[in-house]
C-alpha positions as CSV (number, residue, x, y, z in Angstrom):
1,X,18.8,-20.5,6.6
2,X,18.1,-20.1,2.7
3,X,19.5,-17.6,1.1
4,X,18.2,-15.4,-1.2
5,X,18.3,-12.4,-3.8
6,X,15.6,-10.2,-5.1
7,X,15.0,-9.1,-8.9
8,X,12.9,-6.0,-9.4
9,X,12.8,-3.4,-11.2
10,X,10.6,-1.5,-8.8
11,X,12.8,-0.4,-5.5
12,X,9.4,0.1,-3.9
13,X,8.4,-3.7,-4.4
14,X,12.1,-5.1,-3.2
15,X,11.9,-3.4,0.1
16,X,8.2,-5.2,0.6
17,X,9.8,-8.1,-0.4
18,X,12.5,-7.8,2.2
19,X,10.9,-6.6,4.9
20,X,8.0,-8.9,4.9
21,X,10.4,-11.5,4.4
22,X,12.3,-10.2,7.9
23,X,9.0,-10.0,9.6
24,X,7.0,-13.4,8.6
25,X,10.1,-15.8,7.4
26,X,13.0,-15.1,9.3
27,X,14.5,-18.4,7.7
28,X,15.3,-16.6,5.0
29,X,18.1,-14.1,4.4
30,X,18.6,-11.9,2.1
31,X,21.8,-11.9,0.4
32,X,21.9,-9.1,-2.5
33,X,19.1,-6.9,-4.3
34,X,18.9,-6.1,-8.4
35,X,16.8,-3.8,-10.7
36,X,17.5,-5.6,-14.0
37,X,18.2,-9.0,-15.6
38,X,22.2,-7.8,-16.4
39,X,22.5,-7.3,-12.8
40,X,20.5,-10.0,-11.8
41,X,22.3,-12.9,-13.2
42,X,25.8,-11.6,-12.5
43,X,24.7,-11.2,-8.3
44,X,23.1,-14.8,-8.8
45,X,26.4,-15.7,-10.0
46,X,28.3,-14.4,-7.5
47,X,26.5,-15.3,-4.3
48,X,24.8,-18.6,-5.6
49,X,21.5,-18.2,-3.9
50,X,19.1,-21.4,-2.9
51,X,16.1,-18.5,-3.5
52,X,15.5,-16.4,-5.7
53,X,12.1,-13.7,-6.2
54,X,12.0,-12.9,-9.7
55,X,9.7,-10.0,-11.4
56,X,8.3,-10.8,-14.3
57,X,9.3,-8.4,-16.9
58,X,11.8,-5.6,-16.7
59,X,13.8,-3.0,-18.8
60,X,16.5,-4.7,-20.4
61,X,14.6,-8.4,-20.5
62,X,11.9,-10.9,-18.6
63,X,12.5,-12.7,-15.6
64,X,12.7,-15.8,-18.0
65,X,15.8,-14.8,-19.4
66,X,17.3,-14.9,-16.0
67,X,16.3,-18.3,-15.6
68,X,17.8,-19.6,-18.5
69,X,21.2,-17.6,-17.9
70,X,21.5,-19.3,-14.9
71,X,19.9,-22.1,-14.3
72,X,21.6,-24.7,-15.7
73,X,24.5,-24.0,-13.2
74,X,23.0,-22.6,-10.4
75,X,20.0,-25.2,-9.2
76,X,17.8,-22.5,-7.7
77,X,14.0,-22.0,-6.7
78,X,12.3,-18.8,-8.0
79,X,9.4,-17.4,-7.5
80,X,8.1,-15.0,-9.6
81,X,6.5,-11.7,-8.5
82,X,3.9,-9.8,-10.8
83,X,1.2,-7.5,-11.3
84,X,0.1,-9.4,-14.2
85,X,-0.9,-13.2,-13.9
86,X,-2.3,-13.5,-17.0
87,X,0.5,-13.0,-19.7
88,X,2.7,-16.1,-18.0
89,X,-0.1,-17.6,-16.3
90,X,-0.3,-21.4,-18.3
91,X,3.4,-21.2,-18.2
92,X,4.2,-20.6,-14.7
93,X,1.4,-22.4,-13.6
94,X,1.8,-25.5,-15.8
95,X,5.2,-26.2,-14.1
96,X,4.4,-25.7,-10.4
97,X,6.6,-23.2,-10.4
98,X,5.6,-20.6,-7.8
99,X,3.5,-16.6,-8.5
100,X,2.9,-14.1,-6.1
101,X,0.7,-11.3,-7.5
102,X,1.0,-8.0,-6.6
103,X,0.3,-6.3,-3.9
104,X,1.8,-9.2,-2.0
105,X,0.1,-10.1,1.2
106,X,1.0,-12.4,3.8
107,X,-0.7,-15.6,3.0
108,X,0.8,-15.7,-0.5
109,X,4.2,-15.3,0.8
110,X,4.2,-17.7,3.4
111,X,2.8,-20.4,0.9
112,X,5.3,-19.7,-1.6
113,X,8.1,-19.7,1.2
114,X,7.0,-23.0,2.6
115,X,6.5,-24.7,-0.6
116,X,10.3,-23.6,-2.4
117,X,11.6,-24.2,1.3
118,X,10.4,-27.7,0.9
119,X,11.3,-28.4,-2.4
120,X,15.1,-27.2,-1.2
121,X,14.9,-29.8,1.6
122,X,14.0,-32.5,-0.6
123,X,16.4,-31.3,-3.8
124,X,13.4,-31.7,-5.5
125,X,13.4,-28.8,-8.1
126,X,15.2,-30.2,-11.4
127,X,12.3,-30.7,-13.5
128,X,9.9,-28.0,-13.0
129,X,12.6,-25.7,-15.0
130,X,12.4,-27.9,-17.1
131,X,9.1,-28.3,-18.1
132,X,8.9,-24.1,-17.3
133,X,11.7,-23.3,-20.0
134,X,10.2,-25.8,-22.5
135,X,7.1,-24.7,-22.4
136,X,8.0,-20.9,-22.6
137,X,10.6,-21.9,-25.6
138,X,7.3,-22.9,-27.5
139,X,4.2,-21.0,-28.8
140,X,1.5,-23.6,-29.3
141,X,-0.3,-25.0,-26.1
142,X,-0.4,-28.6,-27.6
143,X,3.7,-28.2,-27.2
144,X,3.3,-27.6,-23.3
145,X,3.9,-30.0,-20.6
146,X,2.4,-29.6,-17.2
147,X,3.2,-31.4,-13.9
148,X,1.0,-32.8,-11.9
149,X,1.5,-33.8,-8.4
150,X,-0.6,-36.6,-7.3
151,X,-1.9,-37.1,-3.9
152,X,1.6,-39.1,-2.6
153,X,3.0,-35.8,-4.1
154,X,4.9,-37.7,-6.9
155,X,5.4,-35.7,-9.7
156,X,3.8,-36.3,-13.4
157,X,4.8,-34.6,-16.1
158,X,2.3,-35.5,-18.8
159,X,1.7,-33.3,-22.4
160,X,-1.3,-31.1,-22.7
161,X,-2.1,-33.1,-26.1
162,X,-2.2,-36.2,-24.2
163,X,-5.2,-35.5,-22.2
164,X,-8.8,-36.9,-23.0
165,X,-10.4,-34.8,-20.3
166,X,-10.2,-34.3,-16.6
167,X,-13.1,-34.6,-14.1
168,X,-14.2,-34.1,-10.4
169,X,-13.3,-37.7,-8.3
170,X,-14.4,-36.3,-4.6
171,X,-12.2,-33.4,-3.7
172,X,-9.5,-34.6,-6.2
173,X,-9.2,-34.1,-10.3
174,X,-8.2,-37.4,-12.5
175,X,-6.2,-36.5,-15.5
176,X,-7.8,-39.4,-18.3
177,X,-4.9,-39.3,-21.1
178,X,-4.4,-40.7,-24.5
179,X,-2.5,-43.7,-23.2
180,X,-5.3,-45.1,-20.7
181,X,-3.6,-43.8,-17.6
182,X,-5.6,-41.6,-15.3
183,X,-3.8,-39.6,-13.0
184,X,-5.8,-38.5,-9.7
185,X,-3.8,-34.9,-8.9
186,X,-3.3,-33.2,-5.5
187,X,-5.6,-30.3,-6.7
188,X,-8.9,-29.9,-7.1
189,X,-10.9,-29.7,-10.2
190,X,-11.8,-26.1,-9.9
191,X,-8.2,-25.2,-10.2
192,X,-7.6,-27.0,-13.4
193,X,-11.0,-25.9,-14.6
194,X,-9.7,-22.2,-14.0
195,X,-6.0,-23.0,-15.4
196,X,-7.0,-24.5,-18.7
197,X,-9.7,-21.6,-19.2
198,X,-8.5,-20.1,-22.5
199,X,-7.1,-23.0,-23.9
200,X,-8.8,-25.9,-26.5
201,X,-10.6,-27.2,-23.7
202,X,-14.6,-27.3,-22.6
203,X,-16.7,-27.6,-19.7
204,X,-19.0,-30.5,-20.4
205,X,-20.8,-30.0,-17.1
206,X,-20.2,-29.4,-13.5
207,X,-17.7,-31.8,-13.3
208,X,-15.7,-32.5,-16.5
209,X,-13.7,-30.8,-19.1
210,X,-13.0,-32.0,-22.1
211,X,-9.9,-31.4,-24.5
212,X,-12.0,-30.1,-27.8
213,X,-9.2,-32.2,-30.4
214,X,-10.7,-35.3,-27.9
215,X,-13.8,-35.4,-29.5
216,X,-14.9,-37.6,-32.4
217,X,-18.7,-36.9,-32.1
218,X,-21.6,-36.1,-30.1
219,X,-24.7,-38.4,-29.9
220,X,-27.4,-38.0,-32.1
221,X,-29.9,-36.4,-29.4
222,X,-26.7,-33.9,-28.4
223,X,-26.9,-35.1,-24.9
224,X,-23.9,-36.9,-25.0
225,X,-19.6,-36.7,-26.5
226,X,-17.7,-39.6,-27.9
227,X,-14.2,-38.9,-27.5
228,X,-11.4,-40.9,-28.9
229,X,-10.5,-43.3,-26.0
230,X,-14.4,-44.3,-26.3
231,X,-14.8,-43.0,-23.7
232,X,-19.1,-41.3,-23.3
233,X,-19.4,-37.9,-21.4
234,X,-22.9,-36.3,-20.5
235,X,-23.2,-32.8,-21.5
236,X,-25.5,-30.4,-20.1
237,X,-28.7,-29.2,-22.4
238,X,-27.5,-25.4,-21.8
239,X,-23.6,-26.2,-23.2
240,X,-24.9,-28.2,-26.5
241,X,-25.0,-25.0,-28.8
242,X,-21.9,-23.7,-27.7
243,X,-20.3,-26.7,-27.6
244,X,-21.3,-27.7,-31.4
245,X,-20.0,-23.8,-32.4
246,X,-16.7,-24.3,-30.6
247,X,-16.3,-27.9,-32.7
248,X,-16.8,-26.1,-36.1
């Protein structure tokens, strides 16, 4: 059994939690409910859970504060539980750590479930709160750190200024970094190309992305990037324009 607590602010999203958790993963016990951080981290205290689902933001702080009141001591797995992805979303993401949006449905539960009840198996989850707290402790995206499982499901933590670019390699994404390593992840490249949306990074073409600091210069019929490692990317006729404004 793994035990559990629930953080919310909203009494109306604890008892989904709770009840969906009773109905789809009976492995999991609830031990104690809280509305605020306060409350939160003196329950986690006191019943030591191996699980806990953590909102977001609440009245008297965020669920990050939780995290780093409690952490250091208490070895848990979170997962956080929002309405709004896109505030935390490089964070959270970055670090593997697990995000249920809300409303929560099934299939999102039982993947976040099954992935913290894995990671408690194997005492596996040190590092990710790591890399989460570090990351959230700094402003600048070339400060972050992400991890990235690989296909054997070893764990790289690599910096976000590190990487050259990342491209398509069959159903997998290689991570091409400063140091010649590439790293061939677990996930896709449409799930990077969606996570580092927003950030210095470009879409080249259907199948690379390219960190815009990376580039030294683009060929003198456009068609082409030079990027620092040497390496030579193709870029597609429509992206040239863009590409040239976003350099400036």
């Amino acid at each position: 059994m793994i035990k559990a607590i629930i953080i919310d602010d909203e009494r109306n999203s604890r008892d989904i939690i709770a009840l969906m958790l009773a109905k789809y993963c009976p492995f999991v016990t609830i031990a104690d409910m809280a509305s605020d951080c306060a409350d939160g981290i003196e329950k986690i205290r006191r019943h030591q859970p191996q699980l806990v689902f953590l909102d977001l933001e609440m009245p008297d702080g965020i669920g990050f504060d939780i995290l780093s009141g409690t952490q250091a001591d208490i070895p848990f797995e979170a997962i956080f539980v929002t309405a709004f992805e896109k505030k935390f979303l490089h964070i959270i993401r970055f670090s593997e750590v697990e995000l249920i949006l809300k409303p929560i449905d099934k299939e999102s539960l039982l993947q976040a479930v099954n992935a913290v009840s894995a990671r408690i198996s194997a005492a596996s989850n040190t590092r990710r709160y790591d890399v989460l707290m570090q990351n959230f402790n700094h402003n600048q995206a070339t400060d972050w750190q992400m991890i990235v499982p690989d296909q054997q499901q070893t764990e790289h933590i690599i910096s976000i200024s590190d990487i050259i670019y990342f491209e398509a390699v069959d159903e997998f994404a290689v991570f091409y970094m400063g140091d010649g390593q590439a790293i061939s992840a677990a996930a896709g490249f449409r799930y990077y190309q969606e996570l580092f949306s927003g950030l210095r990074f470009y879409q080249l073409n259907n199948s690379q992305m390219v960190q815009l600091s990376a580039v030294t210069r683009i060929s003198g019929d456009g068609s082409k990037v030079i990027l620092r490692n040497g390496a030579t990317l193709d870029i597609t006729e429509r992206r040239k324009k863009d590409l040239i404004l976003r350099l400036q």
